[in-house]
C-alpha positions, 0 to 999 in steps of 0.5 A: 213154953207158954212163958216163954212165948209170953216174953217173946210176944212182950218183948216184940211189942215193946220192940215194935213201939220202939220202932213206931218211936223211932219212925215218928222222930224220922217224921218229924226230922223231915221237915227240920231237915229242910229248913235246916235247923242244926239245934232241932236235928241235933235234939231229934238225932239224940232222941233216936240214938236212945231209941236205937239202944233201946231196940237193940237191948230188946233185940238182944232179948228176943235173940236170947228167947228165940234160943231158948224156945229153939232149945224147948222145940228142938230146932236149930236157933239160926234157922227158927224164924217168927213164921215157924213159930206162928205155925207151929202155935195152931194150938194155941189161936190166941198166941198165934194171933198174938204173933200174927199182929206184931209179925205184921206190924213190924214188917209195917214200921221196919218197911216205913221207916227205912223209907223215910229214912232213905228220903231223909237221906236224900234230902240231906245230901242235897243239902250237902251239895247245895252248901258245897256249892255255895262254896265252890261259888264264893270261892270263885267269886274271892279269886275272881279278877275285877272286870267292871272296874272303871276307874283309870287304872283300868287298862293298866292291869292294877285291878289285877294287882298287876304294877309297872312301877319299878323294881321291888327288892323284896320279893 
Protein backbone atom coordinates (compact mmCIF):
# COMPACT_ATOMS: atom_id res chain seq x y z
CA UNK A 1 0.00 0.00 0.00
CA UNK A 2 2.82 2.47 0.89
CA UNK A 3 4.03 2.19 -2.70
CA UNK A 4 1.17 2.48 -4.04
CA UNK A 5 0.45 5.69 -2.25
CA UNK A 6 4.01 6.82 -3.39
CA UNK A 7 2.73 6.51 -7.13
CA UNK A 8 -0.25 7.99 -6.30
CA UNK A 9 1.13 11.31 -4.63
CA UNK A 10 3.95 11.46 -7.79
CA UNK A 11 1.80 10.82 -10.19
CA UNK A 12 -0.85 14.07 -9.02
CA UNK A 13 2.39 16.03 -8.62
CA UNK A 14 3.20 15.54 -12.06
CA UNK A 15 -0.40 15.94 -12.83
CA UNK A 16 -0.41 19.25 -11.11
CA UNK A 17 2.62 20.68 -12.75
CA UNK A 18 1.04 19.65 -15.81
CA UNK A 19 -2.04 21.98 -15.25
CA UNK A 20 0.14 24.87 -13.81
CA UNK A 21 1.90 24.13 -17.51
CA UNK A 22 -1.04 24.28 -19.17
CA UNK A 23 -2.43 27.60 -17.23
CA UNK A 24 0.58 29.49 -18.07
CA UNK A 25 0.27 28.83 -21.93
CA UNK A 26 -3.46 30.29 -21.16
CA UNK A 27 -1.94 33.19 -19.59
CA UNK A 28 0.10 33.97 -22.16
CA UNK A 29 -2.74 33.36 -25.01
CA UNK A 30 -4.60 36.30 -23.31
CA UNK A 31 -3.09 39.01 -24.53
CA UNK A 32 -2.01 37.18 -28.06
CA UNK A 33 -5.64 36.83 -28.59
CA UNK A 34 -6.23 40.21 -28.32
CA UNK A 35 -4.16 41.49 -30.58
CA UNK A 36 -4.59 38.91 -32.77
CA UNK A 37 -1.59 36.93 -34.02
CA UNK A 38 -2.91 33.66 -35.65
CA UNK A 39 1.08 32.36 -35.80
CA UNK A 40 1.76 32.97 -31.69
CA UNK A 41 -1.76 31.26 -30.84
CA UNK A 42 -1.20 28.51 -33.43
CA UNK A 43 2.31 27.98 -31.67
CA UNK A 44 0.49 28.55 -27.88
CA UNK A 45 -2.42 26.21 -28.99
CA UNK A 46 0.23 23.30 -30.29
CA UNK A 47 1.90 23.69 -26.94
CA UNK A 48 -1.39 23.09 -25.04
CA UNK A 49 -2.25 20.17 -27.15
CA UNK A 50 1.13 18.29 -25.78
CA UNK A 51 0.11 19.50 -22.50
CA UNK A 52 -3.33 18.05 -22.95
CA UNK A 53 -1.97 14.56 -23.67
CA UNK A 54 0.45 14.49 -21.10
CA UNK A 55 -2.48 15.14 -18.37
CA UNK A 56 -4.46 12.70 -19.97
CA UNK A 57 -1.85 9.75 -19.78
CA UNK A 58 -1.14 10.80 -16.06
CA UNK A 59 -5.03 10.68 -15.73
CA UNK A 60 -5.01 7.31 -16.88
CA UNK A 61 -2.39 6.26 -14.27
CA UNK A 62 -4.07 7.90 -11.55
CA UNK A 63 -7.33 6.12 -12.60
CA UNK A 64 -5.30 2.77 -12.66
CA UNK A 65 -3.50 3.47 -8.91
CA UNK A 66 -6.78 4.51 -7.43
CA UNK A 67 -8.26 0.91 -8.64
CA UNK A 68 -5.64 -0.89 -7.26
CA UNK A 69 -5.50 1.29 -3.78
CA UNK A 70 -9.44 0.37 -4.07
CA UNK A 71 -8.46 -3.42 -4.43
CA UNK A 72 -5.91 -3.18 -1.49
CA UNK A 73 -8.82 -1.17 1.20
CA UNK A 74 -11.44 -3.02 -0.20
CA UNK A 75 -13.83 -0.24 -1.39
CA UNK A 76 -15.69 0.36 -4.60
CA UNK A 77 -13.19 2.42 -7.33
CA UNK A 78 -15.94 4.51 -8.90
CA UNK A 79 -16.96 5.76 -5.19
CA UNK A 80 -13.21 6.14 -3.30
CA UNK A 81 -12.44 9.75 -3.75
CA UNK A 82 -9.08 11.62 -2.99
CA UNK A 83 -10.80 13.09 0.55
CA UNK A 84 -11.11 9.10 1.48
CA UNK A 85 -7.97 8.78 1.03
CA UNK A 86 -6.58 11.54 3.17
CA UNK A 87 -8.96 10.39 5.78
CA UNK A 88 -8.15 7.18 5.85
CA UNK A 89 -4.20 8.13 5.86
CA UNK A 90 -4.50 9.77 9.89
CA UNK A 91 -1.68 7.09 10.39
CA UNK A 92 0.26 8.23 8.23
CA UNK A 93 0.64 12.28 8.85
CA UNK A 94 3.32 12.55 6.18
CA UNK A 95 1.40 11.04 3.39
CA UNK A 96 -1.71 12.46 4.47
CA UNK A 97 -0.24 15.70 4.22
CA UNK A 98 1.21 14.93 0.96
CA UNK A 99 -2.37 14.69 -0.46
CA UNK A 100 -3.50 17.36 1.51
CA UNK A 101 -1.25 19.86 -0.61
CA UNK A 102 -1.88 18.63 -4.35
CA UNK A 103 -5.78 17.92 -3.35
CA UNK A 104 -5.45 21.81 -2.83
CA UNK A 105 -3.29 22.75 -5.50
CA UNK A 106 -5.13 21.05 -7.86
CA UNK A 107 -8.33 22.41 -6.94
CA UNK A 108 -6.31 25.77 -7.16
CA UNK A 109 -5.03 25.16 -11.15
CA UNK A 110 -8.34 23.30 -12.34
CA UNK A 111 -10.38 26.32 -10.81
CA UNK A 112 -8.17 28.95 -12.40
CA UNK A 113 -7.67 27.61 -15.36
CA UNK A 114 -11.18 26.86 -16.66
CA UNK A 115 -11.58 30.59 -15.61
CA UNK A 116 -8.84 32.04 -17.96
CA UNK A 117 -10.10 29.52 -20.22
CA UNK A 118 -13.78 31.15 -20.07
CA UNK A 119 -12.24 34.50 -20.62
CA UNK A 120 -10.26 33.52 -23.42
CA UNK A 121 -13.15 32.29 -24.62
CA UNK A 122 -15.13 35.27 -24.59
CA UNK A 123 -12.52 37.21 -26.20
CA UNK A 124 -12.23 35.07 -29.16
CA UNK A 125 -15.91 35.18 -29.79
CA UNK A 126 -15.89 38.88 -29.70
CA UNK A 127 -13.17 38.64 -31.99
CA UNK A 128 -15.33 36.28 -34.32
CA UNK A 129 -18.08 38.78 -34.14
CA UNK A 130 -16.04 41.78 -34.69
CA UNK A 131 -14.41 40.04 -38.21
CA UNK A 132 -18.18 38.80 -39.04
CA UNK A 133 -19.15 42.20 -38.83
CA UNK A 134 -16.30 43.81 -40.79
CA UNK A 135 -17.75 41.53 -43.03
CA UNK A 136 -21.21 42.17 -43.06
CA UNK A 137 -20.11 45.76 -43.54
CA UNK A 138 -17.88 45.48 -46.80
CA UNK A 139 -20.47 43.44 -48.13
CA UNK A 140 -22.90 45.99 -47.83
CA UNK A 141 -20.61 48.44 -48.86
CA UNK A 142 -19.84 46.43 -52.42
CA UNK A 143 -23.53 46.13 -53.06
CA UNK A 144 -24.46 49.52 -52.06
CA UNK A 145 -25.55 52.05 -55.10
CA UNK A 146 -23.67 55.06 -55.60
CA UNK A 147 -25.27 58.03 -54.18
CA UNK A 148 -22.72 60.93 -53.98
CA UNK A 149 -22.21 60.75 -57.74
CA UNK A 150 -22.15 64.25 -59.38
CA UNK A 151 -21.67 63.61 -62.57
CA UNK A 152 -24.52 64.20 -65.58
CA UNK A 153 -25.27 60.78 -65.40
CA UNK A 154 -26.45 61.26 -62.15
CA UNK A 155 -30.34 61.59 -62.56
CA UNK A 156 -30.17 59.07 -65.43
CA UNK A 157 -29.75 56.14 -63.23
CA UNK A 158 -26.06 55.00 -64.84
CA UNK A 159 -24.53 55.01 -61.58
CA UNK A 160 -26.90 52.19 -60.78
CA UNK A 161 -26.24 50.57 -64.17
CA UNK A 162 -29.64 51.39 -65.01
CA UNK A 163 -29.32 52.23 -69.17
CA UNK A 164 -32.13 53.95 -71.47
CA UNK A 165 -30.13 52.92 -74.54
CA UNK A 166 -32.16 50.51 -76.71
CA UNK A 167 -32.93 47.13 -77.04
CA UNK A 168 -29.87 44.61 -75.73
CA UNK A 169 -30.12 40.99 -77.87
CA UNK A 170 -28.21 39.51 -75.79
CA UNK A 171 -29.50 39.20 -72.74
Amino acid sequence: MASLMETLIATLRDECDAYDGLLSLSRKKTPVIITGDLNELTKITEEEQEYAGRIQNLEKKRVEVTADIANVVNRDVNKLKLKDLIEMLEARPSEQRALIEIHDRLHVSVHELKRVNEQNAELLSSSLEMVQYEITLLQAMKAAPETANYSKGTYTGETMGISRGGFDAKQ
